[in-house]
C-alpha positions as CSV (number, residue, x, y, z in Angstrom):
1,X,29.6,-69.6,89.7
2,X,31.6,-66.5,90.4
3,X,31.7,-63.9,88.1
4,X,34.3,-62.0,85.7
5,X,33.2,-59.4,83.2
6,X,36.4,-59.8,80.8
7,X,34.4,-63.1,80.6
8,X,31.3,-61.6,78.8
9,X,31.6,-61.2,75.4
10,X,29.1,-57.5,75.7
11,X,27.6,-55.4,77.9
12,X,25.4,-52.8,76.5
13,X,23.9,-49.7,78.1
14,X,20.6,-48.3,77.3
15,X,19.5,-45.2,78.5
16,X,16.6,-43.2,76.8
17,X,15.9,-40.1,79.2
18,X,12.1,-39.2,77.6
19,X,10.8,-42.4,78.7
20,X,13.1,-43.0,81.5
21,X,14.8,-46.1,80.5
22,X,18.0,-47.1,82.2
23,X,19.3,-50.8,81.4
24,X,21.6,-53.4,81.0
25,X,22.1,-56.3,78.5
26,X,24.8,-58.6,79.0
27,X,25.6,-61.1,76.1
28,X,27.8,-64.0,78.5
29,X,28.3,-66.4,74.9
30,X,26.8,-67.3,71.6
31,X,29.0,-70.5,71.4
32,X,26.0,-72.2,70.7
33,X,23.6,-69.4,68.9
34,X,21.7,-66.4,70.0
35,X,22.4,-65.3,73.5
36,X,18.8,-66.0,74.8
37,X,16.9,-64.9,78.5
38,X,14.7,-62.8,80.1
39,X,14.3,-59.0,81.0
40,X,14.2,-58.5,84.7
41,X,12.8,-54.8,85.7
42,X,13.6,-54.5,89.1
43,X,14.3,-51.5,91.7
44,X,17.8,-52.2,92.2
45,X,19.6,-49.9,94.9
46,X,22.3,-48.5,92.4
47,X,23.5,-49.0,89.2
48,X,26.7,-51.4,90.0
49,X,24.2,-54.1,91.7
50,X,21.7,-54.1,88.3
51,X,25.5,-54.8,86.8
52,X,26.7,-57.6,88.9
53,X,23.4,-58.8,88.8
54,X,22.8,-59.3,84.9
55,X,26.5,-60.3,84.6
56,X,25.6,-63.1,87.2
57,X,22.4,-63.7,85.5
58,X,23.9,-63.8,81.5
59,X,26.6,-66.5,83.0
60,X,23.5,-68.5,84.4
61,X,21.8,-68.7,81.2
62,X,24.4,-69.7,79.3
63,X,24.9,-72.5,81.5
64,X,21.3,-73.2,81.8
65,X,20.6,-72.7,78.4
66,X,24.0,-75.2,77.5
67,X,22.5,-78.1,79.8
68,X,19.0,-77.8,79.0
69,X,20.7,-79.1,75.4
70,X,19.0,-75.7,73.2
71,X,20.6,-74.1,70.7
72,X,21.4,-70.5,72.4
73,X,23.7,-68.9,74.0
74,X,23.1,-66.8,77.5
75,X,22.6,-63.2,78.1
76,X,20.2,-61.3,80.4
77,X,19.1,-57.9,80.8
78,X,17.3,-55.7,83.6
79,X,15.6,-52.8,83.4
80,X,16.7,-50.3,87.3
81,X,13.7,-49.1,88.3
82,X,10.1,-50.1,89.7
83,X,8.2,-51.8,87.7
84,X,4.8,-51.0,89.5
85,X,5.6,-47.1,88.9
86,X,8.1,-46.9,86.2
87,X,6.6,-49.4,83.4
88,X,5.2,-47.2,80.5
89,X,4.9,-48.4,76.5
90,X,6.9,-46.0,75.4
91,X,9.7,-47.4,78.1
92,X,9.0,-50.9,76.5
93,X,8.8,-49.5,73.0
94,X,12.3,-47.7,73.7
95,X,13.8,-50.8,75.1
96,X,13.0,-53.3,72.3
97,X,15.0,-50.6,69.9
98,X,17.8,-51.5,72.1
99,X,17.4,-55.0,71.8
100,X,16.7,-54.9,67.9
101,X,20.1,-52.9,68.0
102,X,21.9,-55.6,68.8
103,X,21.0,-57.2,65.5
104,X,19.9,-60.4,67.1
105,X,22.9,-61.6,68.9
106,X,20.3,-61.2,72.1
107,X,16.2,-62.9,72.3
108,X,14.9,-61.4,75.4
109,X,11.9,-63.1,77.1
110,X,9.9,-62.9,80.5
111,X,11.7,-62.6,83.7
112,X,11.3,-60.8,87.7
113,X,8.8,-57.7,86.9
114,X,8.0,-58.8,83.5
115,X,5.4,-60.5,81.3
116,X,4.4,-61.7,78.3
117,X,2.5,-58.9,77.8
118,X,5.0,-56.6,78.4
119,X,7.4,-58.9,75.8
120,X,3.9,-58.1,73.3
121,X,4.9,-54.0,73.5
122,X,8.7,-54.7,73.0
123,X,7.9,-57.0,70.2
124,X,6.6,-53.9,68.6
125,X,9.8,-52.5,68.1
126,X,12.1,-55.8,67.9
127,X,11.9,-59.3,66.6
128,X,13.9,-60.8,68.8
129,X,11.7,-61.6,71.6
130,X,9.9,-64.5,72.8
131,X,8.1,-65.7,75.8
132,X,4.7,-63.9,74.3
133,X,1.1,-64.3,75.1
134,X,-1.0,-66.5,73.3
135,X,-2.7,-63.9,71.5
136,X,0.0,-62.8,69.8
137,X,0.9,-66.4,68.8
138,X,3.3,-67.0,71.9
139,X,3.6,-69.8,74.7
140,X,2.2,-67.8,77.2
141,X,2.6,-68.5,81.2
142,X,6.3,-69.6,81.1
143,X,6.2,-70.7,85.2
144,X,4.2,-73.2,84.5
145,X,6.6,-75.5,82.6
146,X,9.8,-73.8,85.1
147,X,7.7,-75.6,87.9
148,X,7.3,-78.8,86.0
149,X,11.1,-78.8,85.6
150,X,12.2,-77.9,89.0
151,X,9.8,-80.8,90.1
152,X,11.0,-83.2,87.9
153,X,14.6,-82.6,89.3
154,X,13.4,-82.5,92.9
155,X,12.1,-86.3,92.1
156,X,15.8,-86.8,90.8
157,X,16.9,-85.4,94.2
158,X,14.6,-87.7,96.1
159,X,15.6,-90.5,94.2
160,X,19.5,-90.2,94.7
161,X,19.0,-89.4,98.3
162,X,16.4,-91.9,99.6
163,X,16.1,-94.1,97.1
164,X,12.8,-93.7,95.4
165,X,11.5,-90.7,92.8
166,X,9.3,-89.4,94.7
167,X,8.1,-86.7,97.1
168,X,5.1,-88.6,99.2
169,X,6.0,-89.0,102.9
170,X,8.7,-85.9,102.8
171,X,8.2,-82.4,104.1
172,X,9.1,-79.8,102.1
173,X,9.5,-76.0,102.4
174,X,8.5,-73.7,99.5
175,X,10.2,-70.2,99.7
176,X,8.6,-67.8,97.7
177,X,5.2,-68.8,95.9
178,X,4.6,-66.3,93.2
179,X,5.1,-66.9,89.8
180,X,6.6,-70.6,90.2
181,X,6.5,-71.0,93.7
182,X,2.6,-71.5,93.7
183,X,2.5,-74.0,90.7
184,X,5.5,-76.3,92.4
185,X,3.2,-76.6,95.3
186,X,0.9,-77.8,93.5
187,X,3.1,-80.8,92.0
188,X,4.1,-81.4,95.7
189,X,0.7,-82.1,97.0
190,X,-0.1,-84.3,94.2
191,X,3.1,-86.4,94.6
192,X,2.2,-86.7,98.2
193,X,4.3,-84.5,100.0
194,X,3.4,-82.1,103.2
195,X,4.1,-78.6,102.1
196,X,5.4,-75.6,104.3
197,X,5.2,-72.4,102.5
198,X,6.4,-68.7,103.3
199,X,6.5,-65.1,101.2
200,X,6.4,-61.6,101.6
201,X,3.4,-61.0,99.6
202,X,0.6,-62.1,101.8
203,X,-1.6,-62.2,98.6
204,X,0.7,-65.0,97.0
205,X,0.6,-66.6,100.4
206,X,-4.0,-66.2,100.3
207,X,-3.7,-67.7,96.5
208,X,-1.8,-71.0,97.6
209,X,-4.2,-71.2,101.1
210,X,-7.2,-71.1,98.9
211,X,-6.7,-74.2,96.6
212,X,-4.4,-75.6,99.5
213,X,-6.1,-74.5,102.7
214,X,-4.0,-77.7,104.6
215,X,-0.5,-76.4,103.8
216,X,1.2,-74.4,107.0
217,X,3.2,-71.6,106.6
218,X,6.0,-69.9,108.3
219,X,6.4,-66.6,109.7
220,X,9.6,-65.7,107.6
221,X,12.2,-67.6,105.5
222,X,14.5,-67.9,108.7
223,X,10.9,-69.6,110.2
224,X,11.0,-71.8,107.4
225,X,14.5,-72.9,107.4
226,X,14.7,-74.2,110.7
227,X,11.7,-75.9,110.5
228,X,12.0,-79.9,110.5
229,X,12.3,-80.3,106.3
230,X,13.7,-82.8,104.1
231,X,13.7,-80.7,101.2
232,X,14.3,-76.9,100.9
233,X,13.3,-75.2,97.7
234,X,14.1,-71.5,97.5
235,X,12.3,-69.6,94.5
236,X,12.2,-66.3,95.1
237,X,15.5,-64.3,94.7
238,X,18.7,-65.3,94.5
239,X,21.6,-65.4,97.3
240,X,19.4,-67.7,99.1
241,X,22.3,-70.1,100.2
242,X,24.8,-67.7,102.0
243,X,27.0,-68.1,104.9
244,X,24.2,-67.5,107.3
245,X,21.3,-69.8,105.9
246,X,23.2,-72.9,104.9
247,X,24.2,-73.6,109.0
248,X,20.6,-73.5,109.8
249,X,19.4,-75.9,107.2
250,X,18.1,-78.8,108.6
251,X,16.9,-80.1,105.3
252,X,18.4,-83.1,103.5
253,X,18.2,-81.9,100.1
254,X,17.7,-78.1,98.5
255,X,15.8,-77.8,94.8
256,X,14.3,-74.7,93.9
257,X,13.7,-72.6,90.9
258,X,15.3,-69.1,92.0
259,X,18.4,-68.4,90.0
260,X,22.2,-67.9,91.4
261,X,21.1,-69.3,94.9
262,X,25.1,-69.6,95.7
263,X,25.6,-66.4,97.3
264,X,29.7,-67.0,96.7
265,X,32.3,-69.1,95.7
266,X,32.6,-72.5,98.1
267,X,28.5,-72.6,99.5
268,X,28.7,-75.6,97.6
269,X,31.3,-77.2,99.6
270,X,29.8,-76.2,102.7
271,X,26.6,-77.6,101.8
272,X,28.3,-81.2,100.4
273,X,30.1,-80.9,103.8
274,X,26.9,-80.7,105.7
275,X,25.8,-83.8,103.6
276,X,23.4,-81.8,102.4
277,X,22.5,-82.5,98.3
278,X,21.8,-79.4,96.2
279,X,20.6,-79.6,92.8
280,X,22.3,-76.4,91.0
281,X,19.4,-73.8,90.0
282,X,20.2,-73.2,86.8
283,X,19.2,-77.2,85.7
284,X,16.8,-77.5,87.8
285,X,14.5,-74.4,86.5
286,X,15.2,-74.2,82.8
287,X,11.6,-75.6,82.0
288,X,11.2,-72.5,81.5
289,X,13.5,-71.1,79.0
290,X,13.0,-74.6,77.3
291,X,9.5,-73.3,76.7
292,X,10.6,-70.0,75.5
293,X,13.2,-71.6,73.3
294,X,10.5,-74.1,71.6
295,X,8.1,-71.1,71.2
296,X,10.5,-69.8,68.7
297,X,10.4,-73.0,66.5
298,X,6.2,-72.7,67.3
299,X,5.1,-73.7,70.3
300,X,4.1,-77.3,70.8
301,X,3.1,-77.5,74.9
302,X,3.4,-81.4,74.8
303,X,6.8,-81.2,73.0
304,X,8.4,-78.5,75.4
305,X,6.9,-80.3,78.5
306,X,8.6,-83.4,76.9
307,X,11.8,-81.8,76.9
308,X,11.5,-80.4,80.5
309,X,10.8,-83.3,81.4
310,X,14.9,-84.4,80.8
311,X,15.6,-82.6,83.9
312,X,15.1,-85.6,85.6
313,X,17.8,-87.5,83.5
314,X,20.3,-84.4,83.3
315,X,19.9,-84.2,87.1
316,X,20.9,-87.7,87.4
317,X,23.2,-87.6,85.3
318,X,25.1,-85.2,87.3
319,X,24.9,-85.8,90.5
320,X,26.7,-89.5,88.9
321,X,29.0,-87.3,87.7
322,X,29.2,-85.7,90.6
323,X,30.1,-88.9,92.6
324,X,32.1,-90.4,90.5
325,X,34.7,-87.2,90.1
326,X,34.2,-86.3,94.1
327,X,33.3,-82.7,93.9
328,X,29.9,-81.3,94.7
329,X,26.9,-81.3,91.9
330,X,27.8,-77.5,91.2
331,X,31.3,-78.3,89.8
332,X,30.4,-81.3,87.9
333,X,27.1,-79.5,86.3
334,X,30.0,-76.4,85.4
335,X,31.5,-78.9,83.9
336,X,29.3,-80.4,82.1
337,X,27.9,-77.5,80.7
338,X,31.7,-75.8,80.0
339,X,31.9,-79.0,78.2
340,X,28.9,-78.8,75.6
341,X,30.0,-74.8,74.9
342,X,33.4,-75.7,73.9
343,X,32.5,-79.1,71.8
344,X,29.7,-77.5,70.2
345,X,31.2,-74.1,70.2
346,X,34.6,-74.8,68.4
347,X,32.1,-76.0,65.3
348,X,31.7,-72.4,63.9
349,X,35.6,-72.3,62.8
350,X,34.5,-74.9,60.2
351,X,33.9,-72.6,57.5
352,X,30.7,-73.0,55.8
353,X,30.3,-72.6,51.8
354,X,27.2,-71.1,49.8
């Protein structure tokens, strides 16, 4: 999805000097509610990529947020700086003001260098949060559910390319097995499937070796991509499908759970070219933010992995779509998704009465 800020309806700057706060919030809609997703605290090289990254990332949520059928709108925000050195409660505290500043139009949550115990500090100052730990009467570990999801429309994937919802027999390649990464592995080797796995954390790479000591890994990601795959799952950053990686897939279908994986405008055309079937990133992993969203109502686990569990049909249903309307799952799942905001959307001009 390319990207326009005239298209976001805010943009807010926070900066608090004493605790060294610099971020961005970017509200993309509330056509459907709340503008809801995570905080990403990240050591961006300047200030304009944190920018084109949360306007990026507040677009993807609304999407996600639109197809995943929840009552929210997207946004997004990231905190510039390290979050190994630079995360301090009173840099939390200071951002959750922000956040309560914006009166609600924005629920923040868990994202890249958060966690739900950092959402517990900014909850201190703002009640707009979610994605908490279970302590404080939260959902907790919100990968767990993303992996689920991004499973769930892998087996969608399989399904429309070979005929069968399943995984068993196929070889897959897991790029990046932190947060999500190490649980979708684990739904792979149960289904049956042989798993290749790379990362540049080597201790991510020891946690999935030690429950999984039979699955190989690659050197790099470029190790992994050329390997002999049928499925490529990238979920570690985004970007991941760019002018230089799609040629070298050799896989038959790509599902992962990182988020804007098209690195521009027309990778999705390259990749239907290349008879290549992608499952767009933003159905695929909204397990997640389904788990957040339900945590809000009161968390239920069995009802939110219900619900993330329809990532198989909403998969399906758009890569019919897809077919039927001959442009690649990308465009039809826009579509789709553009659809449901302006239907639902155009509902607040009917003027309600007290």
């Amino acid at each position: 999805m390319s990207v326009f800020t005239s298209s976001h309806e805010q943009v807010a700057f926070c900066h608090d000097p004493r605790s060294g706060l610099k971020a961005i919030i970017a509200i993309y809609s509330t056509a459907l509610g709340p503008a809801l997703g995570g905080t990403r605290f990240y050591p961006y090289p300047s200030e304009a990529e944190a920018l084109a990254d949360v306007l990026a990332l507040a677009k993807g949520m609304a999407y996600k947020n639109a197809l995943a059928g929840l009552d929210f709108g997207g946004g997004k925000a990231v905190i510039w700086g390290d979050p190994e050195r630079d995360k301090s409660e009173p840099l939390l505290r200071a951002y959750g003001r922000f956040v309560q500043s914006l009166g609600g139009r924005y629920v923040t949550a868990c994202d890249v260098g958060t966690y739900t115990e950092d959402m517990d500090v900014v909850a201190r100052e703002c009640r707009y949060v979610t994605g908490r730990s279970v302590e404080h009467g939260g959902a907790g570990d919100s990968s767990i559910l993303t992996a689920y999801g991004v499973f769930q429309g892998m087996r969608a994937s399989a399904e429309h390319q070979w005929g069968r919802p399943t995984l068993a027999g196929r070889r897959v390649g897991v790029a990046g097995v932190g947060k999500v990464g190490h649980h979708l592995v684990d739904h792979l080797r149960a289904d049956g499937a042989t798993v290749i796995i790379c990362d540049v954390n080597e201790h991510a790479l020891d946690r999935v070796r030690d429950v999984h000591p039979e699955v190989e890994v690659a050197a790099d990601t470029d190790a992994l991509l050329r390997s002999e795959l049928d499925v490529y799952a990238p979920c570690a950053l985004g970007g991941a499908l760019n002018d230089k990686t799609v040629p070298a897939l050799t896989a038959q279908v790509v599902c992962g759970a990182a988020n804007n994986q098209l690195e521009h405008s027309g990778i999705e055309k390259e990749l239907q070219d290349r008879g290549i079937l992608y499952a767009p990133d933003y159905v695929v992993n909204s397990g997640g933010v389904i788990q957040v969203a339900d945590e809000i109502e009161g968390f239920n686990f069995e009802r939110a992995k219900a619900k993330a569990g329809h990532i198989f049909d909403t998969t399906k249903r758009i890569f019919a779509l897809a077919a039927e309307e001959g442009v690649p799952p990308a465009v039809a799942a826009d579509r789709l998704a553009e659809r449901r905001m302006s239907e639902v959307g155009r509902l607040q001009t009917i003027r309600l009465w007290s």
